[in-house]
C-alpha positions as CSV (number, residue, x, y, z in Angstrom):
1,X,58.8,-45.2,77.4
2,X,55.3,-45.8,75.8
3,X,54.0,-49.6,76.9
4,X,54.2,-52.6,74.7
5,X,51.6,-52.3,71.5
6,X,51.4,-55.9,70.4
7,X,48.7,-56.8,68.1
8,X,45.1,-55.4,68.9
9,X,46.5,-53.7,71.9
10,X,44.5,-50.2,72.3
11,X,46.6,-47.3,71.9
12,X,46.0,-45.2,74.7
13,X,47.2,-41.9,72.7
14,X,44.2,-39.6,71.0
15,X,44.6,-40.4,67.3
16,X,42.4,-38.6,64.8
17,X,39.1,-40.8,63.5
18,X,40.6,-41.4,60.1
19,X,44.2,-42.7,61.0
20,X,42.8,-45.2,63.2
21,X,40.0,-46.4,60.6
22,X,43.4,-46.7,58.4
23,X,45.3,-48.7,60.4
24,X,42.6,-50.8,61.4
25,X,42.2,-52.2,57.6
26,X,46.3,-52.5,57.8
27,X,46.1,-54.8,60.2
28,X,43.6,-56.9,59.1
29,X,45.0,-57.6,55.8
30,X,46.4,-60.9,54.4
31,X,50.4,-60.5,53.6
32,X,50.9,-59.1,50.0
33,X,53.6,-61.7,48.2
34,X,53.8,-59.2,45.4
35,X,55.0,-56.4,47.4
36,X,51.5,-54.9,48.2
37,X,50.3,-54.5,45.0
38,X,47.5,-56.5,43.4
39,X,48.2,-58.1,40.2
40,X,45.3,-56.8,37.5
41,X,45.6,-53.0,39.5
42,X,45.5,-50.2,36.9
43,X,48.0,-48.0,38.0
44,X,47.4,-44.5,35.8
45,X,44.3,-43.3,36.5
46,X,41.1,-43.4,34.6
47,X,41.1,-41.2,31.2
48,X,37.3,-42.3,30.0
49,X,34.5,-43.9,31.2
50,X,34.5,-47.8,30.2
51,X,31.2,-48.8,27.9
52,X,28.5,-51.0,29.2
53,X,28.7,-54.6,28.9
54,X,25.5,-55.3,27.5
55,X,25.9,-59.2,26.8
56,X,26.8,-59.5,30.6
57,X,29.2,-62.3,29.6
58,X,32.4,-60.7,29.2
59,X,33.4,-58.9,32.0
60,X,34.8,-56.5,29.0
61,X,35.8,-53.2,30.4
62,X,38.2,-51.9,27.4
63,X,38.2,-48.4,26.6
64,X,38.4,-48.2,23.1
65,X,36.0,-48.2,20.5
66,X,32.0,-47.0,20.5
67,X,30.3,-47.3,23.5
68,X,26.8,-47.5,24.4
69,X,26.4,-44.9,27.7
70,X,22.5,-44.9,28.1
71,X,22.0,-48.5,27.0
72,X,19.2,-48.6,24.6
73,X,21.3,-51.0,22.4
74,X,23.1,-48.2,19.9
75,X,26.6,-47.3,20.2
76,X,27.8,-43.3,20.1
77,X,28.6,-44.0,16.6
78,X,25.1,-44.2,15.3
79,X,23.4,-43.4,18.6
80,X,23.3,-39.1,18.1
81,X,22.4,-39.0,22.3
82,X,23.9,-41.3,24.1
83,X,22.8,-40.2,27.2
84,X,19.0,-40.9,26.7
85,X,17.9,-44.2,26.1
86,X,14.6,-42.2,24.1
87,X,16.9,-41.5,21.2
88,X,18.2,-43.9,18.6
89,X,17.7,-45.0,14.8
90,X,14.7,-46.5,14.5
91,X,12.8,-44.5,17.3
92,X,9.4,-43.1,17.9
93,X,9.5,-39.4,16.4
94,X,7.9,-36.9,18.5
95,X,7.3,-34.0,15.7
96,X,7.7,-30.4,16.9
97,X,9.4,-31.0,20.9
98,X,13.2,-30.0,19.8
99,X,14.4,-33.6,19.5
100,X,15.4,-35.7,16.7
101,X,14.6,-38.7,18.8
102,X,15.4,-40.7,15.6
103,X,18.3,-39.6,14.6
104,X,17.4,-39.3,11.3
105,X,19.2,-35.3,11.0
106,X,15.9,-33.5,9.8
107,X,14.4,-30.3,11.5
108,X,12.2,-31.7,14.1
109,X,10.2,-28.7,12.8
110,X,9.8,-29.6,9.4
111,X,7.9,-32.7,9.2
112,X,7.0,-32.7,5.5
113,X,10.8,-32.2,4.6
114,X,9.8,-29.4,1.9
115,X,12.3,-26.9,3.7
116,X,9.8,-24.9,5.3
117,X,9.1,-25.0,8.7
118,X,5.5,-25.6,9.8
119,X,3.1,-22.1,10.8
120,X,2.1,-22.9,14.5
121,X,5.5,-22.7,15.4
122,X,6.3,-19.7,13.5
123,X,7.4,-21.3,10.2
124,X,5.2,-20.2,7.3
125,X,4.2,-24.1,6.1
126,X,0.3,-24.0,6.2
127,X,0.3,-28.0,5.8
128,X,3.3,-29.5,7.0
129,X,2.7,-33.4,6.5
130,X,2.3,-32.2,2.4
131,X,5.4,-31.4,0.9
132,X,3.8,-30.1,-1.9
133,X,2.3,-27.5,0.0
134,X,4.7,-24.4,1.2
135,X,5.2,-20.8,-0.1
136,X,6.7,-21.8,-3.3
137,X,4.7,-24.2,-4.6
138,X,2.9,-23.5,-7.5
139,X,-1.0,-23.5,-6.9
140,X,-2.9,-25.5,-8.7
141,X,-6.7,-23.3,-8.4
142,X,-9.6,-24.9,-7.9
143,X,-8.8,-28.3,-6.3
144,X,-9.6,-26.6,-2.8
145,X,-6.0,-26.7,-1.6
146,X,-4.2,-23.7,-1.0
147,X,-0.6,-24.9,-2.3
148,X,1.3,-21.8,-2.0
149,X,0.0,-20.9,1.8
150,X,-1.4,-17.6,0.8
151,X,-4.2,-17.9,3.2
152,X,-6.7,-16.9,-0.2
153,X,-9.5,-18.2,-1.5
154,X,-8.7,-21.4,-3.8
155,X,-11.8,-20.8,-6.0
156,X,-10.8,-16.7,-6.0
157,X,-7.8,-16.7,-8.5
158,X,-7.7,-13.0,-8.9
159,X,-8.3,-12.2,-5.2
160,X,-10.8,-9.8,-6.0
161,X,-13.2,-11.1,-3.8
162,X,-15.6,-13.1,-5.9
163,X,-15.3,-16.7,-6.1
164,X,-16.3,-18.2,-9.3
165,X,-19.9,-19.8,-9.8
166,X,-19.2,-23.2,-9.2
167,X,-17.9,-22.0,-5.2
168,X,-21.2,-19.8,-5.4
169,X,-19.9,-16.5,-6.4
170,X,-20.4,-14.4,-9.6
171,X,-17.1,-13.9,-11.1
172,X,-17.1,-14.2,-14.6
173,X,-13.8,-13.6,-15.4
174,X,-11.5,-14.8,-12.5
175,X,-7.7,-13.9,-13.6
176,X,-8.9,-10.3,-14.0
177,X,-9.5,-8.7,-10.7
178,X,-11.2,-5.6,-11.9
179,X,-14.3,-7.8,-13.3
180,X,-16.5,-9.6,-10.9
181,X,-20.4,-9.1,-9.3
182,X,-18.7,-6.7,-6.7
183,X,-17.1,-4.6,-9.3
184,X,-18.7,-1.1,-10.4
185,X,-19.7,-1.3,-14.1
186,X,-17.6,1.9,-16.1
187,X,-20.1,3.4,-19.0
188,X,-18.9,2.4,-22.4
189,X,-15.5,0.9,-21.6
190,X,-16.3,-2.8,-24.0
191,X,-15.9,-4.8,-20.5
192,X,-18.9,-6.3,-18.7
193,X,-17.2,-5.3,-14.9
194,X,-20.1,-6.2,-12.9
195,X,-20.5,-9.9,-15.0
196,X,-24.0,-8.6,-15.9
197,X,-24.0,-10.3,-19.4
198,X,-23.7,-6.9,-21.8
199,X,-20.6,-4.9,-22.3
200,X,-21.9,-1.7,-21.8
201,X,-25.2,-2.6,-19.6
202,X,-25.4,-2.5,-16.0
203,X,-27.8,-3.5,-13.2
204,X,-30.8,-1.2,-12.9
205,X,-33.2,-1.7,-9.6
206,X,-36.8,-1.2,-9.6
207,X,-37.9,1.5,-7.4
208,X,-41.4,1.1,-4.9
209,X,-43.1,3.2,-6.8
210,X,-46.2,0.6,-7.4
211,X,-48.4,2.4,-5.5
212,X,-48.2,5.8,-6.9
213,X,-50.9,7.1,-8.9
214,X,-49.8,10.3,-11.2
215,X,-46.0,10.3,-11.0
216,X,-43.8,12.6,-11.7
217,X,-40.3,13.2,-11.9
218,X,-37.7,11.3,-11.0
219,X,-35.8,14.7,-10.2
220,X,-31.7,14.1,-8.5
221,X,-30.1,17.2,-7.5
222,X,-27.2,17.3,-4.8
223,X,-25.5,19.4,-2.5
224,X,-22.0,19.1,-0.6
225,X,-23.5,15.9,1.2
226,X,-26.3,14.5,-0.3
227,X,-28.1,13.5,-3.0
228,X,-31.7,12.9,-3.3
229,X,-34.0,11.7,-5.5
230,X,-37.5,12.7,-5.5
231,X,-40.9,11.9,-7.0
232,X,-44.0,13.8,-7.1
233,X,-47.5,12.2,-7.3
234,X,-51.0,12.0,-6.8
235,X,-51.3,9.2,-4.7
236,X,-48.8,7.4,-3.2
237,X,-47.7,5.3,-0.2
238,X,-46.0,7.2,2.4
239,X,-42.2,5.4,3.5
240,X,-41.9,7.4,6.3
241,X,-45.3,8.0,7.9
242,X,-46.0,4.1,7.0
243,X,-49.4,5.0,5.3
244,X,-51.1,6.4,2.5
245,X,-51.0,10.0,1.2
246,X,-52.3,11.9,-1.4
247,X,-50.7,15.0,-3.9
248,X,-47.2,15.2,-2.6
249,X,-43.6,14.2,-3.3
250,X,-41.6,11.1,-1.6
251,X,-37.8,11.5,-1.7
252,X,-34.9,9.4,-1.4
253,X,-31.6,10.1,0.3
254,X,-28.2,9.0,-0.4
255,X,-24.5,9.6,0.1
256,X,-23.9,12.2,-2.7
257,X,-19.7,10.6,-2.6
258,X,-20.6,7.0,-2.0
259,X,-24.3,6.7,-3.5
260,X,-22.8,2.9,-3.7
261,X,-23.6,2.7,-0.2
262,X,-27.3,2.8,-0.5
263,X,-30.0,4.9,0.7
264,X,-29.5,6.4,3.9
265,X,-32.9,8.0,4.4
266,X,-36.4,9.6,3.0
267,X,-38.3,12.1,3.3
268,X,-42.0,12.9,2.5
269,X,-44.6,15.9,2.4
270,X,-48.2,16.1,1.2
271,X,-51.1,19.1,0.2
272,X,-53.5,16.2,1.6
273,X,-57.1,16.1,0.0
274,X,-58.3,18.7,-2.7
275,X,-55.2,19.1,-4.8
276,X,-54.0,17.5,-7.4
277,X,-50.5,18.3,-9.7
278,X,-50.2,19.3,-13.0
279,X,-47.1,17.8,-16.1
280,X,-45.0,20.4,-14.6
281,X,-42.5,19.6,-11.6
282,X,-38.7,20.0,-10.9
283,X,-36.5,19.9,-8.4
284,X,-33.1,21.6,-6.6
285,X,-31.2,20.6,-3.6
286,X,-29.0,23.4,-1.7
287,X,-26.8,22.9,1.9
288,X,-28.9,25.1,3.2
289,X,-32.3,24.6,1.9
290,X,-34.6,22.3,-0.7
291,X,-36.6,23.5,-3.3
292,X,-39.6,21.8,-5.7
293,X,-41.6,23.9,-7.8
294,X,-44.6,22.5,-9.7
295,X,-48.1,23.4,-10.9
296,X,-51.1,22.4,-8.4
297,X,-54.8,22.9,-8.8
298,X,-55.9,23.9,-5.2
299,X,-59.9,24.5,-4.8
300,X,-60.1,25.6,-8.3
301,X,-57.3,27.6,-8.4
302,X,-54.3,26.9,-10.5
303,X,-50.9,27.7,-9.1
304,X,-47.0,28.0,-9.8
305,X,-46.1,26.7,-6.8
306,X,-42.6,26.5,-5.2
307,X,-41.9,25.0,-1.7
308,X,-39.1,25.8,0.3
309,X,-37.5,23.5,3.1
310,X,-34.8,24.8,5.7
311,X,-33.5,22.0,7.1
312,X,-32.3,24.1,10.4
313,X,-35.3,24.8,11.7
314,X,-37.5,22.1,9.5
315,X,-40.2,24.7,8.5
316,X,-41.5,23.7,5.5
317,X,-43.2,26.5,3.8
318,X,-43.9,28.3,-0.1
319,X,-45.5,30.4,-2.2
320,X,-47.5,30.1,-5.1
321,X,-48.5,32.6,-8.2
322,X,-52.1,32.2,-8.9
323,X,-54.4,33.0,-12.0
324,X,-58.3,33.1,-12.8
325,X,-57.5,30.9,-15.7
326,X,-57.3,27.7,-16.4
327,X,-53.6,26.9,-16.5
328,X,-52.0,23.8,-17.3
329,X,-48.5,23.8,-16.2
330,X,-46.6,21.1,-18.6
331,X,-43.1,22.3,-18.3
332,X,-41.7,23.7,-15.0
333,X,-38.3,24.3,-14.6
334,X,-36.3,25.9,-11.8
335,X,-33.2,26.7,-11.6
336,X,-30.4,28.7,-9.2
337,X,-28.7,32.1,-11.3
338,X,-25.1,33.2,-10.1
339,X,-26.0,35.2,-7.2
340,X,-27.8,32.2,-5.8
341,X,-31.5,33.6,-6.2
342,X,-34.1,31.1,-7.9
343,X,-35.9,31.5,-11.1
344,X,-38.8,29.4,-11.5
345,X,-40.5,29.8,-15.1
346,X,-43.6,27.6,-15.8
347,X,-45.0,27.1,-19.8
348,X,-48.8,26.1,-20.9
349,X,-47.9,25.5,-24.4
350,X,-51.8,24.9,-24.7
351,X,-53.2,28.2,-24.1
352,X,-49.5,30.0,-25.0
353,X,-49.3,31.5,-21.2
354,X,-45.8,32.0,-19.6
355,X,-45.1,33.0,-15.9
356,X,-41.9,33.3,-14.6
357,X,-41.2,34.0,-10.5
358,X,-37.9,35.1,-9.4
359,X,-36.3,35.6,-6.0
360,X,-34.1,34.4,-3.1
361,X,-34.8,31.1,-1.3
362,X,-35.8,33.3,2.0
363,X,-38.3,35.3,-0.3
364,X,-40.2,32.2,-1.6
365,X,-40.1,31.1,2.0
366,X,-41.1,33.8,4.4
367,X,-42.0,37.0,2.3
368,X,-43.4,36.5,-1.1
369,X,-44.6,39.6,-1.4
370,X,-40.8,40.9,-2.3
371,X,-40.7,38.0,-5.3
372,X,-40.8,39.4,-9.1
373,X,-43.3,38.0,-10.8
374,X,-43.7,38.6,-14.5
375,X,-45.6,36.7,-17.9
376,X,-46.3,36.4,-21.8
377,X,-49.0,35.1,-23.2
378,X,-49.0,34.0,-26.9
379,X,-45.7,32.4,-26.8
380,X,-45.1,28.8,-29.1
381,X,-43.4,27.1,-26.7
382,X,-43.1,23.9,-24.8
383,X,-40.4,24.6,-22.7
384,X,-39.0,27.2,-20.6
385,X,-35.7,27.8,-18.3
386,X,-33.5,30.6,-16.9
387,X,-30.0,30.8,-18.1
388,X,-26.5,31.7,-16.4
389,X,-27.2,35.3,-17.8
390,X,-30.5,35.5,-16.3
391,X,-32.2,35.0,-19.4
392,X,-35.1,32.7,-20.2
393,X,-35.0,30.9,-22.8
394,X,-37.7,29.0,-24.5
395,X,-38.2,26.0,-26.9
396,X,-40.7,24.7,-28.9
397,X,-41.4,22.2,-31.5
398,X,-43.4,24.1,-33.7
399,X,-41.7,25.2,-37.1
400,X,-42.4,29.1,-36.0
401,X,-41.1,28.5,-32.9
402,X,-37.0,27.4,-32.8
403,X,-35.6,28.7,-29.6
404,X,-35.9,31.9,-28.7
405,X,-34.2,34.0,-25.9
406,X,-35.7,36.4,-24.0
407,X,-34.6,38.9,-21.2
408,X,-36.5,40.0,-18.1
409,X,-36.5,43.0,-16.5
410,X,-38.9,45.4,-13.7
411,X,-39.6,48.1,-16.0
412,X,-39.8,46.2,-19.8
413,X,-40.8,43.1,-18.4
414,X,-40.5,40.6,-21.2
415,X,-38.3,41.3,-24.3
416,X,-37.2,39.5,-27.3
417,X,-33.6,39.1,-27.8
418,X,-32.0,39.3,-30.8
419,X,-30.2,35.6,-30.7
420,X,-32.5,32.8,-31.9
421,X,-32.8,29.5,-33.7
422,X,-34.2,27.3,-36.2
423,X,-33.7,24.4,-33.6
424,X,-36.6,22.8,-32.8
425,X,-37.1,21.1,-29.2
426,X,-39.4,19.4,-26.4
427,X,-37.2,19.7,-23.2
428,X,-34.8,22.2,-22.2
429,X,-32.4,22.3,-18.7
430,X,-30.2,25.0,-17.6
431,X,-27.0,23.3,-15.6
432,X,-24.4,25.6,-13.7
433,X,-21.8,24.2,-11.5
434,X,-19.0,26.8,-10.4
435,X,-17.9,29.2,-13.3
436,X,-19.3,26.7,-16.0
437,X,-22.5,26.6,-17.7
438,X,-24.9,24.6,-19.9
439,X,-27.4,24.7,-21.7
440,X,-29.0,21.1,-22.9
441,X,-31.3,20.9,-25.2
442,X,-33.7,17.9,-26.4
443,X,-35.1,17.6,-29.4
444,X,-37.3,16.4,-31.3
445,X,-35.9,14.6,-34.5
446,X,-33.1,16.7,-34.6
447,X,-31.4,14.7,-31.4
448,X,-29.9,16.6,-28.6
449,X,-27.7,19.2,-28.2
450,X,-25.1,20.4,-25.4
451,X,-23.5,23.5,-24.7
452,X,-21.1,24.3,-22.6
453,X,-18.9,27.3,-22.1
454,X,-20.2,28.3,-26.2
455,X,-19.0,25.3,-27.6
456,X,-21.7,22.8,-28.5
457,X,-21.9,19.4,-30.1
458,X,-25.2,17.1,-30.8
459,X,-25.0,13.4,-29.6
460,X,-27.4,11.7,-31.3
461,X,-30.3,11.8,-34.4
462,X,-32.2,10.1,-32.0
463,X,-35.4,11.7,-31.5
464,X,-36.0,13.1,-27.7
465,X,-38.5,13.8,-26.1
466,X,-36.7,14.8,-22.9
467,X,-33.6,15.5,-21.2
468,X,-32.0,16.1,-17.8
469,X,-28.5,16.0,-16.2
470,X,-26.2,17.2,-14.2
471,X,-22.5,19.1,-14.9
472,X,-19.5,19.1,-12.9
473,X,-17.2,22.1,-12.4
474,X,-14.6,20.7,-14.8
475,X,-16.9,20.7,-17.4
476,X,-18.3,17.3,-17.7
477,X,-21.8,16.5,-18.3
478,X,-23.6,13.0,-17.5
479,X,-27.4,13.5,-18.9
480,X,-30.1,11.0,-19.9
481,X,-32.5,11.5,-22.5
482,X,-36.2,9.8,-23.4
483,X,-37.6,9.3,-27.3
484,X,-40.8,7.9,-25.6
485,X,-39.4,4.1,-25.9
486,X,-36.0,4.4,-24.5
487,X,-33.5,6.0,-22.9
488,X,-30.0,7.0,-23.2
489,X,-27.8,7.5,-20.5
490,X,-24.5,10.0,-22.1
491,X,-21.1,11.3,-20.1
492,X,-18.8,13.6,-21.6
493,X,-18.2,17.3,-22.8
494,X,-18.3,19.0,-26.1
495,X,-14.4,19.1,-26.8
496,X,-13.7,15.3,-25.8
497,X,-17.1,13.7,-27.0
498,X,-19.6,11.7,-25.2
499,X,-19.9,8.2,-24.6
500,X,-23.8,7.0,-24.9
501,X,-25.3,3.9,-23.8
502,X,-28.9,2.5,-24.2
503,X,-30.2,1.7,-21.1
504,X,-31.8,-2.1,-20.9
505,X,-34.3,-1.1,-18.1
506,X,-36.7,-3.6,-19.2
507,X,-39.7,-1.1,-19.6
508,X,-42.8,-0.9,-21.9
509,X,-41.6,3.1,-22.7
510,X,-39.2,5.8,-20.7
511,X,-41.5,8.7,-19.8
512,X,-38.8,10.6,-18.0
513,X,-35.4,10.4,-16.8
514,X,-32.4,12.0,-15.0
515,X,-29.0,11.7,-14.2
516,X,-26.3,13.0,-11.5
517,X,-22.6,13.5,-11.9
518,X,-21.2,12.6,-8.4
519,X,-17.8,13.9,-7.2
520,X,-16.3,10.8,-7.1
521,X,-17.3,10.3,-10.5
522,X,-20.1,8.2,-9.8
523,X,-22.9,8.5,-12.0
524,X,-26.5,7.6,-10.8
525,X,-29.8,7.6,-13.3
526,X,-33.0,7.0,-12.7
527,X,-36.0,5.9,-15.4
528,X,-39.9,6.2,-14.8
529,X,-41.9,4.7,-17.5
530,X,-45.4,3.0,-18.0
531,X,-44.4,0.2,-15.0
532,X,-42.7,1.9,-12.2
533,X,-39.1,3.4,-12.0
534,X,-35.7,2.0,-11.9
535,X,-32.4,3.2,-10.7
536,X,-28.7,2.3,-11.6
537,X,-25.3,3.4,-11.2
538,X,-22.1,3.6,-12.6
539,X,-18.6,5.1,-12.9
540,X,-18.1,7.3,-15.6
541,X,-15.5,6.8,-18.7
């Protein structure tokens, strides 16, 4: 039998840890009157946690009813997180962290309460502490606030660009996007585009041409690429070479399909001392060479001279007709036939002498001596030029004159056709562009007339004086003509009509003028008169 265990005897029998800790407290307890079981005991087991007793008074530990978990004085009823003490009605908002630590049931993200949630955290509200500011909100322009968060300019209400003057743009008509300073003025139209105070005016630049004594031209031709404008002149101030030069031609370069662009370079060449230019000049521009033919006096000889530029190689060279006379050279006109040789035909309408030089680019260039050369003498004409058919065809203003059309060939030479009329006129230019052809014609009180393809219309009873242009292979025609006072700039073709414009250029008179036809529809003039030269563009009708 196991000895005696009376009360803190030491059992002598290995027990584990835990059963001994257990008995220990067994034995130490005071007798239980109620059976073992203490009077205020809850007996089923917890089924919540009680709320906090915050008035520390009551010793309340009920289980019903709201209840205040993190203690920060609002019960779960009101309280919308009761496990942080940070978040309660009447709390310090935190806008944009993810919490409503107010409990006040708006997007943390919206601060404005417009319904929009604010840009920086990729809502599209541009001012989010303005509820009248968001996507849909009607803008109000010019208060500098950009109510509908379209990110434009408040002072640009037709987004073309152009502010109005008061925000220090130009825009004179600001709910119409296709008018403003930026915009391209379109000829004859009614609308001033370009806000340059006239309906059918646009701007139109002077040109550096101060310096030039003698000038001639301006001449635009084009190729595929280019278009250049060019001047010929006595004197003049080289904007290349940086210096002064004497009896030659300055030329400026621009994108022939964005002319809008601006110049994008120049180009000079000079006979130097001893020469000086007749009236005569004109000018052509080929991809693969340049061409200007004009009359010069050289050491007392008089010349038809045409130059020849290959842009390759850059040899610059020519070749000039010569006579023992005294020629004076006031219409020169060159042109390019069909099978893409040159005719040059010069006029001295004061002694009645006619020579006329005709032959590929390469001849003029680098063998002459293969050129035809032929003349008249007695003719009543003031102008000259080769037609599509290889014809010349001359002009004058003289009653006996009219136009008369003449054919050339080695063996007759010169011979009178049989087609002629009573049209009298100062100026003529022969255009070709593809398959088309035209014939314009300036004249003296009789106005001008155009012909292309054999039909013909007149523009005008203004008197001219002269005419240039240029035509496009669809048959239209932009051209500017001269009455010694002003000029008109006209676009069009026979069937559809032409739409004219008096150019403002602010001149004493308009000596000569020309315009160009881009492919873009761009068209570009240039004026020279008693003060210089000035230059403009715009799109046509």
């Amino acid at each position: 039998m196991p000895p005696s265990t009376g009360y803190g005897a030491v059992v002598r029998y290995p027990l584990a840890l835990p059963v001994l800790f257990a008995l220990l407290l067994t034995a130490c307890e005071d007798p239980d009157p109620n059976g073992g079981r203490k009077e205020n005991e809850d007996t089923g087991g917890h089924t919540g946690t009680l709320h906090a007793d915050t008035a520390r008074d009551t010793g309340d530990t009920a289980e019903e009813g709201p209840r205040d978990l993190d203690g920060d004085g609002y019960n779960s009823d009101v309280d919308c997180d009761d496990f942080d003490e940070l978040v309660h009605p009447g709390a310090e908002d935190a806008w944009y962290d993810g919490e409503d630590s107010d409990c006040a049931g708006n997007s943390d993200y919206d601060q404005d309460g417009d319904g929009y949630l604010a840009d920086h955290i990729g809502g599209d509200d541009c001012n989010d502490t303005d509820a009248t500011v968001h996507p849909d909100a009607p803008e109000v322009w010019y208060d500098g606030v950009d109510q509908g968060c379209d990110g434009g300019d408040d002072y640009d209400q037709d987004g073309d660009g152009d502010p109005i003057s008061d925000a220090g743009g130009g825009d004179c008509a600001d709910t119409d996007a296709t008018v403003s300073s930026l915009a391209h003025e379109v000829l004859g139209d009614g609308v001033d585009r370009d806000c340059e105070g006239t309906d059918n005016g646009f701007h139109l630049y002077p040109i550096d041409t101060g310096s030039a004594a003698g000038l001639q031209g301006p001449r635009l031709s084009a190729n595929s690429t280019e278009l250049q404008l060019t001047f010929l002149a006595d004197t003049f101030y080289d904007p290349v070479r940086g210096d002064a030069t004497t009896t030659g031609s300055f030329t400026y370069v621009y994108d022939e399909a964005d002319p809008w662009s601006g110049q994008i370079g120049a180009s000079t060449w000079a006979w130097g001392s001893g020469a000086t230019f007749g009236d005569g000049f004109d000018f052509l521009l080929d991809d693969s060479y340049s061409a200007w033919s004009y009359g010069v006096v050289y050491e007392e000889n008089r010349y038809l001279y045409t130059d020849i530029y290959d842009p390759t190689t850059g040899a610059f060279t020519g070749a000039g007709l010569t006579w023992p006379t005294s020629l004076a050279y006031t219409d020169v006109e060159l042109s390019e036939s069909a099978d893409g040789s040159l005719h040059v035909a010069g006029i001295d309408p004061r002694t009645g002498h006619l020579d006329w030089v005709h032959g590929t680019a390469d001849e003029f260039a680098t063998d002459p001596t293969k050129l035809n050369y032929d003349y008249a003498v007695g003719v009543t004409a003031d102008s000259a030029v080769v037609n599509a058919a290889d014809r010349l065809v001359l002009a004058g203003s003289s009653s006996a004159a009219g136009i008369q059309s003449w054919t050339w060939s080695d063996t007759a030479g010169l011979a009178a056709a049989d087609d002629a009329s009573t049209l009298t006129a100062l100026d003529l230019q022969w255009l070709r562009a593809g398959l088309v052809d035209a014939e314009l014609i300036a004249a003296g009180s009789d106005g001008v007339a155009v012909t292309v393809d054999g039909a013909t219309t007149r523009l005008t009873t203004r008197a001219a004086h002269t005419v240039r242009g240029s035509l496009r292979s669809t048959g239209r025609v932009a051209l500017v003509y001269t009455d010694g006072s002003d000029a008109v700039l006209a676009v069009g073709d026979p069937t559809s009509g032409f739409t004219e414009v008096l150019l403002q250029h602010g001149m004493l008179r308009a000596d000569d003028a020309d315009a160009w036809l881009t492919s873009t529809g761009t068209v570009v003039v240039c004026v020279r008169g008693a003060e210089g030269a000035v230059l403009g563009m715009v799109e046509a009708p």
